[in-house]
C-alpha positions in Angstrom: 47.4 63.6 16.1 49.7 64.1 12.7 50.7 60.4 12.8 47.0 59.5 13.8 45.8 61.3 11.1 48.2 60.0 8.5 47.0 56.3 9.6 43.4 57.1 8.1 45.1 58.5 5.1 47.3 55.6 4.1 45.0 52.6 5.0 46.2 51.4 8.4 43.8 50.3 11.2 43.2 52.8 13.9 42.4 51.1 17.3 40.9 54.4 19.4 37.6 54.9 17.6 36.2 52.3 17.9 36.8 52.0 21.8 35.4 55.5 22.2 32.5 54.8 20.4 31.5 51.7 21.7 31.4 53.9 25.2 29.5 56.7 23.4 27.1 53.7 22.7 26.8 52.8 26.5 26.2 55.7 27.1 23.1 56.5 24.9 21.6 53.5 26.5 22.5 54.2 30.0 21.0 57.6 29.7 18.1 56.7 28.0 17.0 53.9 30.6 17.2 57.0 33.1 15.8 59.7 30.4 13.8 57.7 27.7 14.7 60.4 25.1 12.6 60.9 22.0 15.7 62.4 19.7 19.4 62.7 20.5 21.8 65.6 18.7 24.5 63.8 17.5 27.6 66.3 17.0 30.6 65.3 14.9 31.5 67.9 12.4 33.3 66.1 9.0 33.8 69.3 7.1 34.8 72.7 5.9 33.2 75.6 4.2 35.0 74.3 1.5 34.7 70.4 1.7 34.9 67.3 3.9 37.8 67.1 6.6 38.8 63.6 5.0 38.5 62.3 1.3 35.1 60.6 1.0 36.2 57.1 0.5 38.4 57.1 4.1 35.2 58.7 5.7 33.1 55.7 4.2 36.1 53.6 5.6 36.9 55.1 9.1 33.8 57.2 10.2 31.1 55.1 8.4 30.7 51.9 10.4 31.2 53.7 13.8 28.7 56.2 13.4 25.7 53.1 12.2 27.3 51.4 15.4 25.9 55.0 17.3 22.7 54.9 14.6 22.2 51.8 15.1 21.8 52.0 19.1 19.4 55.0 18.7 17.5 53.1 16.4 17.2 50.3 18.7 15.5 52.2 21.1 13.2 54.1 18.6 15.5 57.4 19.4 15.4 60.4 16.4 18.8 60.6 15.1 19.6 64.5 15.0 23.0 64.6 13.4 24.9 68.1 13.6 28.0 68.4 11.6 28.9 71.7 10.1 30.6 72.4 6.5 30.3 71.0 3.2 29.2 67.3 3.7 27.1 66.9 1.0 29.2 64.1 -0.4 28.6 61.9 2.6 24.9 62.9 2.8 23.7 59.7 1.1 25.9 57.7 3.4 24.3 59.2 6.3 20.7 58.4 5.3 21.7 55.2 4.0 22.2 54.5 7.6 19.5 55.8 9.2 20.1 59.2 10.6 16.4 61.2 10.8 17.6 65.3 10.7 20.9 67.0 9.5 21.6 69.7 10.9 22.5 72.8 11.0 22.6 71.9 6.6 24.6 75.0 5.8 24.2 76.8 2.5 27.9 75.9 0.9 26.2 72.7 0.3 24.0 71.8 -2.6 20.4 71.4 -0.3 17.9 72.0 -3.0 19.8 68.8 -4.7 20.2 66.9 -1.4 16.6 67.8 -0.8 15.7 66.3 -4.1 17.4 63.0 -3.4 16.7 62.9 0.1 13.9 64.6 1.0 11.2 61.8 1.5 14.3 60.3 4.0 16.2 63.2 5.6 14.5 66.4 7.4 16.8 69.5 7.1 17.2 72.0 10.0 19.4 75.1 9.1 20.1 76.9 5.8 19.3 80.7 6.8 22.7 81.6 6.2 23.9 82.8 9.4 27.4 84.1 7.5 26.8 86.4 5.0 23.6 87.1 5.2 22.3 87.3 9.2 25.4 87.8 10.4 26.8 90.0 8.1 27.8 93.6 8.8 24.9 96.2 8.3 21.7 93.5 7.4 18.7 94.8 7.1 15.5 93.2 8.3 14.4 93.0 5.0 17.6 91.4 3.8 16.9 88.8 6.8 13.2 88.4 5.2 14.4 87.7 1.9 16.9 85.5 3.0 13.9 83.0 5.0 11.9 83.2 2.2 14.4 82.1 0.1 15.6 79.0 1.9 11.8 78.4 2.9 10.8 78.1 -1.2 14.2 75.7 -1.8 13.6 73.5 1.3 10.1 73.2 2.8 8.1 71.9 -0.1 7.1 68.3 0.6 8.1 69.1 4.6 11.1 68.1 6.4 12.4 71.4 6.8 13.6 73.0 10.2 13.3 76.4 9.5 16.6 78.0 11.6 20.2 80.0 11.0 22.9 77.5 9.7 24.8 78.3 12.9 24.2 79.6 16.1 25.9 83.4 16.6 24.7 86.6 18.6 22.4 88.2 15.7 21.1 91.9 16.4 18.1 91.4 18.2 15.4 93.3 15.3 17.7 91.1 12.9 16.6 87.7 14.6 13.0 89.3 15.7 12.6 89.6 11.8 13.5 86.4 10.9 11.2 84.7 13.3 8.5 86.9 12.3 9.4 85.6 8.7 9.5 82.7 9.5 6.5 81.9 11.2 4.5 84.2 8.6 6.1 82.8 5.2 6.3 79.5 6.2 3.0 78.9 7.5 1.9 80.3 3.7 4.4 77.0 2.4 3.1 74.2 4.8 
């Protein structure tokens, strides 16, 4: 893996990805013939809390054109391109909608969304952003914390649609703690659509 990873770094040509993806490609068709699926969640996580797991321009080099080869199979057969990755991608998220995925998720809030939602929002739906770490997650919540928290991500992501009101990650949250935040949800944000 170090010496794989130190290929991508300096420049040379990894053989393996492209292999693996050209099956992964395959496969979306096979199983759609059998399935005819409506959207596909497409799970590759490129970053951190902190930042991307490689520099941008080696992700634009390496990652890039394999993922469009995946995109661009979906797309083929009019499949909704749910992309998951967690961390701080918010560097690549241009790249992304520049080749055609439809939802990012679960957007997490160590990225910048209300800017990404600026420059992306009539292209890119957003599912995520209640922050699951510090605020539903987090030791002693209160429900009304967890409110404040919905409404908050509700008023920087849902005007103009495209947002996917949900945690930025999937945890076991006390049960009046995730009760609350549906309730929120469903309440607040029906005032915002």
């Amino acid at each position: 893996m170090k010496n794989y990873a130190h290929s991508l770094i300096i420049g040379n040509k990894p053989h393996g990805i492209g292999r693996i993806l050209a099956k992964e490609s395959k496969l979306i068709g096979l199983y759609d013939d059998a399935g005819n699926f409506d959207i596909i969640w497409y799970g590759d996580d490129w970053g951190t809390q902190s930042d991307l797991f490689l520099p941008p321009d080696v992700w634009r080099k390496i990652i890039k054109p394999h993922t469009k080869r995946i995109y661009d199979c979906m797309k083929e057969r009019n499949i909704i391109i749910n992309q998951h990755s967690c961390g701080k991608i918010e560097k690549v998220v241009g790249d992304i909608v520049e080749i055609g995925v439809n939802v990012w998720n679960p957007c997490q809030p160590c990225n910048d969304l209300k800017k990404s939602k600026q420059e992306y929002g009539d292209k890119l739906t957003f599912e995520g952003d209640i922050d699951s770490q510090f605020a539903l997650a987090k030791p002693g919540v209160t429900e009304e914390e967890a409110c404040a928290e919905v409404r908050k991500r509700i008023d920087d992501l849902a005007e103009g649609g495209g947002y996917i009101a949900s945690p930025s990650h999937s945890v076991p949250y006390e049960k009046n703690i995730l009760d609350a935040m549906v309730d929120e949800i469903t309440v607040y944000g029906s005032k915002k659509s």
